[in-house]
C-alpha positions in Angstrom: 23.9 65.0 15.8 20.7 65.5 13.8 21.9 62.1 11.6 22.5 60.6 14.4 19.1 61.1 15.5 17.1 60.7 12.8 18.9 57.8 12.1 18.2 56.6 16.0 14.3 57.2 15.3 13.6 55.3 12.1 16.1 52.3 13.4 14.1 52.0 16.7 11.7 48.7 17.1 10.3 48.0 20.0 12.0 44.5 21.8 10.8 41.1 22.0 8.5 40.7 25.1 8.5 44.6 25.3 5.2 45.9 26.8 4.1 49.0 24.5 4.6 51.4 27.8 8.1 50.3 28.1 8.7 50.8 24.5 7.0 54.5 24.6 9.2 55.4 27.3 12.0 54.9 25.5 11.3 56.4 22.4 10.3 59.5 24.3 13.5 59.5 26.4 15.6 59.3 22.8 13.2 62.4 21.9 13.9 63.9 25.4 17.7 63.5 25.1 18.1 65.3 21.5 15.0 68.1 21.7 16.0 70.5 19.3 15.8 67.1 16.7 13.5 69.1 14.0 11.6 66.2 12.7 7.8 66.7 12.4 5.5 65.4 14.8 4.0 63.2 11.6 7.3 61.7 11.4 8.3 60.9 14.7 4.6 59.3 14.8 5.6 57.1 11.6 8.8 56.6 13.1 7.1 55.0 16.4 4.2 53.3 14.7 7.1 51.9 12.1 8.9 50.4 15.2 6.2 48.7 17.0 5.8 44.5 17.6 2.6 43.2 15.3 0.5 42.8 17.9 0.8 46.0 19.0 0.5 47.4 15.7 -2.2 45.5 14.9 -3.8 46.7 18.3 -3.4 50.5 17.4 -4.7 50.0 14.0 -7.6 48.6 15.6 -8.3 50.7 17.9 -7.9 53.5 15.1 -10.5 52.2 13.3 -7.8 51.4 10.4 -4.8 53.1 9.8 -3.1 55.3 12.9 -2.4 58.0 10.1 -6.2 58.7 9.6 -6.0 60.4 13.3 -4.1 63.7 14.0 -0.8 63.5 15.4 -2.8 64.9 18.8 -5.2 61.5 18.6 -2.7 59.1 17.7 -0.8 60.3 20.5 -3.5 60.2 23.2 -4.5 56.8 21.9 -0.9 55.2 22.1 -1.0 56.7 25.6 -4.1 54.9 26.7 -3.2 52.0 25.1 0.4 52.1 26.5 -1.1 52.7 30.0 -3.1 49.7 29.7 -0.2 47.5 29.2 1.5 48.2 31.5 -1.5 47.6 34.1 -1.6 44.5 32.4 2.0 43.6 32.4 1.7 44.1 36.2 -1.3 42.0 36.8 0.7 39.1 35.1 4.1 39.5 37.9 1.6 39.0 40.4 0.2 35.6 39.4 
């Protein structure tokens, strides 16, 4: 089970046309399914960032001021969550037009 995880994690890429919430959400219900995992939080953070479109990379880096592994696992976190939030505000602005 703990391959089959690990594995799971560093093979995860967030989908074409994916909004970064949507892609958070699943990644934490793959963590939520397999809790007792044992990966470090730095991992499963490289293991997120690693899986992200290039927008949205480039969008966290920025927001970072560089690289999202200058920032504690804590601040990387709360960053991806604002910027996660924000897209999916976003992504629900553009259904209604």
């Amino acid at each position: 089970m703990a391959c089959s995880i690990r594995s799971q994690l560093s093979n995860i890429r967030q989908n074409e046309g994916e909004i970064l919430y949507d892609y958070k959400e699943r990644f934490e219900k793959l963590l939520a399914r397999n809790p007792h995992h044992g990966i470090s939080d730095s991992i499963i953070l490289t293991n997120f960032t690693s899986g992200l479109c290039t927008n949205d990379a480039r969008l966290l880096a920025a927001t970072c001021g560089g690289v999202v592994t200058n920032k504690t696992v804590e601040e990387a976190i709360l960053i991806i969550g604002a910027l996660a939030l924000c897209s999916r505000h976003l992504g629900e602005r553009e259904k209604e037009r």
